[in-house]
DRENLODO-846536 format. One record per residue: x, y, z of N, C-alpha, C in turn; residue number from 1; residue in one letter. Coordinates in steps of 0.1 Angstrom, whole numbers, plus 5000, padded with zeros to 4 digits. Layout:
n.u,n.v,n.w,ca.u,ca.v,ca.w,c.u,c.v,c.w,k,r
X,Y,Z,X,Y,Z,X,Y,Z,NUM,A
...
# end
This chain:
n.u,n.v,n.w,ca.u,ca.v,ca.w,c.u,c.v,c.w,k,r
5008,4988,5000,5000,5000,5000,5009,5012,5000,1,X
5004,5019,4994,5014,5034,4994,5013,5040,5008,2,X
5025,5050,5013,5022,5055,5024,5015,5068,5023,3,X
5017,5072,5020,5009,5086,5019,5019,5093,5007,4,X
5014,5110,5009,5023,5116,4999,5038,5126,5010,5,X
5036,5124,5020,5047,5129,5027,5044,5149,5027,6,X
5034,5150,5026,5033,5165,5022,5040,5173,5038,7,X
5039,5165,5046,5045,5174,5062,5063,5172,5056,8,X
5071,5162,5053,5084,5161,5051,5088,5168,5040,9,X
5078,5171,5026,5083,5178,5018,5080,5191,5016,10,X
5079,5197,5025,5080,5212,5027,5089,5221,5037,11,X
5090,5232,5030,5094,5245,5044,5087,5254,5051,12,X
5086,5254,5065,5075,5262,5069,5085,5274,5076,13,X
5080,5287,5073,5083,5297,5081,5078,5294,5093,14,X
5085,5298,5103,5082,5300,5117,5066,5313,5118,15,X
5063,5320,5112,5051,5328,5115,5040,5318,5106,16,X
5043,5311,5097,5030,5302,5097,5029,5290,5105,17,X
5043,5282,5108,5037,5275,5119,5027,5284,5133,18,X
5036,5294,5133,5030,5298,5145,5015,5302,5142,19,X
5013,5307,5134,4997,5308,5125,4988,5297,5125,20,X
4996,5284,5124,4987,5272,5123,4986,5267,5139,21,X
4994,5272,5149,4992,5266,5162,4983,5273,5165,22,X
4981,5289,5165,4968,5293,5169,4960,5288,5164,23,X
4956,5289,5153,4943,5282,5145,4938,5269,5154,24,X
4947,5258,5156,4944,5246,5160,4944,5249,5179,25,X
4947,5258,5186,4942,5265,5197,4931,5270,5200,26,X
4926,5279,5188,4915,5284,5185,4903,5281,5173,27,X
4902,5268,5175,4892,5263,5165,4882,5267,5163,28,X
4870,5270,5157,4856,5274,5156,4851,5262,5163,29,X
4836,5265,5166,4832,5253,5173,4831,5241,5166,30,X
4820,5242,5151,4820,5237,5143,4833,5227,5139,31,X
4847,5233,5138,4859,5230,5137,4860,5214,5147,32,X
4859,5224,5161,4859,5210,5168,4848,5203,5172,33,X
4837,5198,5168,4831,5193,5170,4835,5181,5156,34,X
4839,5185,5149,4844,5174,5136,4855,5172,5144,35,X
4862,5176,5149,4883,5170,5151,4874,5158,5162,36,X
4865,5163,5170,4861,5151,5178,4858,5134,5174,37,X
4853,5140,5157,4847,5126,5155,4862,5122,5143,38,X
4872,5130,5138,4880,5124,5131,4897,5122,5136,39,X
4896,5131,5151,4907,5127,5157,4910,5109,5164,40,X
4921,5104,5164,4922,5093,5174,4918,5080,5161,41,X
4922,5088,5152,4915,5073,5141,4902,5067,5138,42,X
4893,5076,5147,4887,5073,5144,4872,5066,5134,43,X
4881,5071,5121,4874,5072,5107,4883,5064,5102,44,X
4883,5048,5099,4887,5043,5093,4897,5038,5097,45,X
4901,5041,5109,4915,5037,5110,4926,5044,5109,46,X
4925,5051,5102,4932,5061,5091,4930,5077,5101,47,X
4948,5083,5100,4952,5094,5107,4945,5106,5100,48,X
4940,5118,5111,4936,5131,5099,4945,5139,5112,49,X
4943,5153,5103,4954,5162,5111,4947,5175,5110,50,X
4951,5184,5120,4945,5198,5117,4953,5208,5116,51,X
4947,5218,5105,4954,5229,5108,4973,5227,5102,52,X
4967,5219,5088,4978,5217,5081,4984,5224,5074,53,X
4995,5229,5068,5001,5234,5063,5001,5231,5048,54,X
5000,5235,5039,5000,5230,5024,5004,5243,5013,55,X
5016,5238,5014,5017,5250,5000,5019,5264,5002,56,X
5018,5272,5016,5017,5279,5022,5001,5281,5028,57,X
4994,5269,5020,4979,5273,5027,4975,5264,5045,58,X
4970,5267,5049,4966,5259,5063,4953,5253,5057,59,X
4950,5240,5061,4944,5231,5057,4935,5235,5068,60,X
4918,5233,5071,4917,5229,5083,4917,5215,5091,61,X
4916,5203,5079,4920,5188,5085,4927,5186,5073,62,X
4934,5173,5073,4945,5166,5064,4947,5157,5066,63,X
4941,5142,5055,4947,5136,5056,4956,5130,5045,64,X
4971,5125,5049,4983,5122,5043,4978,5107,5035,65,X
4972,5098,5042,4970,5087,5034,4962,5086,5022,66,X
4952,5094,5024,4941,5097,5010,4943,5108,5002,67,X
4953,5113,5005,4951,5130,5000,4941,5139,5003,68,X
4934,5143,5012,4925,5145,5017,4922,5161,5024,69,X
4917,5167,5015,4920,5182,5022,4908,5181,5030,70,X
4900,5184,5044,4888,5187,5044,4888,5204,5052,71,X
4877,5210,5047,4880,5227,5048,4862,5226,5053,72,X
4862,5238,5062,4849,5238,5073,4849,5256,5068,73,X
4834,5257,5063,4834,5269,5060,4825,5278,5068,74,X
4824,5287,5071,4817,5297,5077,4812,5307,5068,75,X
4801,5320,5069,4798,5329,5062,4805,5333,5053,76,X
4815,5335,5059,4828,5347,5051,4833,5339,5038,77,X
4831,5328,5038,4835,5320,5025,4824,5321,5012,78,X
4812,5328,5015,4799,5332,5007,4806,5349,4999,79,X
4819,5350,5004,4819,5368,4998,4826,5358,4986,80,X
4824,5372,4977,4829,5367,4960,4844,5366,4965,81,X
4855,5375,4968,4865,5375,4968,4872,5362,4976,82,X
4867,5358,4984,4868,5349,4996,4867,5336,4985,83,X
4856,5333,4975,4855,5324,4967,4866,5320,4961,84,X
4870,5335,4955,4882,5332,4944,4895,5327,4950,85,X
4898,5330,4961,4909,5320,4971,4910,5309,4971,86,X
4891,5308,4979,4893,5293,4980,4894,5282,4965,87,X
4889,5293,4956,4894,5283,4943,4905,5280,4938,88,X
4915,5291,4945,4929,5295,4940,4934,5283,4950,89,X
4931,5277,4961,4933,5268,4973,4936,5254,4962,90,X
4921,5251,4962,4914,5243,4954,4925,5231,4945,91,X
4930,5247,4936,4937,5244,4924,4949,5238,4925,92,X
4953,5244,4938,4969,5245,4943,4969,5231,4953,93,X
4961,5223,4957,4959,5215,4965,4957,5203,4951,94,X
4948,5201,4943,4947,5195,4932,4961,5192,4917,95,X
4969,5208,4925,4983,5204,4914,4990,5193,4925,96,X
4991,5193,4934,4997,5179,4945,4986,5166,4943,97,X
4979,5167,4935,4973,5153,4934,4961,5151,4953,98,X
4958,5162,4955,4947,5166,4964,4938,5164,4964,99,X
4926,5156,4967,4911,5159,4967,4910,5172,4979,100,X
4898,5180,4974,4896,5189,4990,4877,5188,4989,101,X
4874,5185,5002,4856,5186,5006,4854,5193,5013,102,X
4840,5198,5013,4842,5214,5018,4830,5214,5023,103,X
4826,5216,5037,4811,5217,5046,4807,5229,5052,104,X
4796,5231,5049,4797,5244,5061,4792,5242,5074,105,X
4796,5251,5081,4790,5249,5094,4779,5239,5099,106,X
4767,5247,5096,4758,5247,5097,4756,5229,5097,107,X
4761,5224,5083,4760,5210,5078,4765,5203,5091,108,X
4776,5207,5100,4784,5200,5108,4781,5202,5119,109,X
4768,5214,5121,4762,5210,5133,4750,5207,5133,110,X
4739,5201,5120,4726,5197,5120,4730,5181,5113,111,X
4744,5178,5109,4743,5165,5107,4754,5156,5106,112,X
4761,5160,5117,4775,5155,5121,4776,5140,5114,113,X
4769,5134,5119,4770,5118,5110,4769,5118,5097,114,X
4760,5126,5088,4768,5125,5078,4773,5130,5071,115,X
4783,5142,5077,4794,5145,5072,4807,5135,5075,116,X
4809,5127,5088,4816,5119,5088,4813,5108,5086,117,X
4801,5101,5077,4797,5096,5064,4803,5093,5052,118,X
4804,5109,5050,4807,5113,5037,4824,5116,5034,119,X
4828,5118,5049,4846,5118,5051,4847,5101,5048,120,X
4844,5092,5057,4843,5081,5058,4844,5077,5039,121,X
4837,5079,5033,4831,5076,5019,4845,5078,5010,122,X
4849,5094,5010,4860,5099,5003,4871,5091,5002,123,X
4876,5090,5017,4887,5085,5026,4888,5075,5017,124,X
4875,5062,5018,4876,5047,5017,4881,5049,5000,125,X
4876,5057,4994,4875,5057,4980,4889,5055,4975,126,X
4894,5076,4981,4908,5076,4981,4916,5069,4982,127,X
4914,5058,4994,4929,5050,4995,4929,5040,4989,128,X
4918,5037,4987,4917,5025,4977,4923,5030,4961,129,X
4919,5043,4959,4921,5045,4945,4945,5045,4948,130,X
4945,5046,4959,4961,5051,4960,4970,5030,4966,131,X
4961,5024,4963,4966,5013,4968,4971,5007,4959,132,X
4988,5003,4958,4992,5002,4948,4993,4981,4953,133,X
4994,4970,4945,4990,4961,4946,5006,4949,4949,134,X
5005,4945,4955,5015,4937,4961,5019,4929,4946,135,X
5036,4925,4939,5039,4919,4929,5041,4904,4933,136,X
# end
């Protein structure tokens, strides 16, 4: 099976975006953690997710390394036009790494927690499967 893509070893992080991504993962939206609750500890599959990742210079808000797996928790402010065009610029830049990214909003993650981790569940299984290279 493949191990992942190594995206935490093959990078350089400035010290002001680590430190950017430790707040973030100090200061999570609620929404935020109410998902780390159901995807921290393996509990999706087995399979590691991470928050508050680093990618490309962008912070991920979960990650996982085994499926390629961006997942991003969106709030209002992601409904402004300009805010769009980011996250599409995100998108693109996560998909030139061979990236999937899924994208919930709030709201989704607090009227239907199960299945959004459903539907991580779903991706995940898909992804790894699609990255499983076959014993010779």
């Amino acid at each position: 099976m493949k191990s992942g893509r190594g995206i935490v070893s093959l990078q350089h992080f400035t010290e002001s975006k680590i430190q950017c991504a430790r707040e973030l993962r100090q200061n999570m939206t609620g929404s935020e953690q109410l998902l780390w609750e159901r995807l921290r500890r393996k509990q999706v599959l087995g399979i590691r997710f991470r928050r508050q990742q680093i990618i490309d210079g962008f912070i991920a808000d979960f990650y996982c390394d085994q499926a390629g797996l961006v997942i991003e928790v969106d709030g209002k402010v992601h409904d402004a036009p300009a805010q769009k065009m980011k996250d599409e610029l995100r998108r693109k830049v996560f998909a030139a790494r061979g990236l999937v990214e899924i994208r919930f909003k709030n709201e989704e993650i607090w009227h239907d927690l199960d299945g959004v981790v459903n539907r991580i569940a779903e991706k995940t299984r898909e992804l790894v499967s699609m990255n499983t290279v076959p014993a010779c």
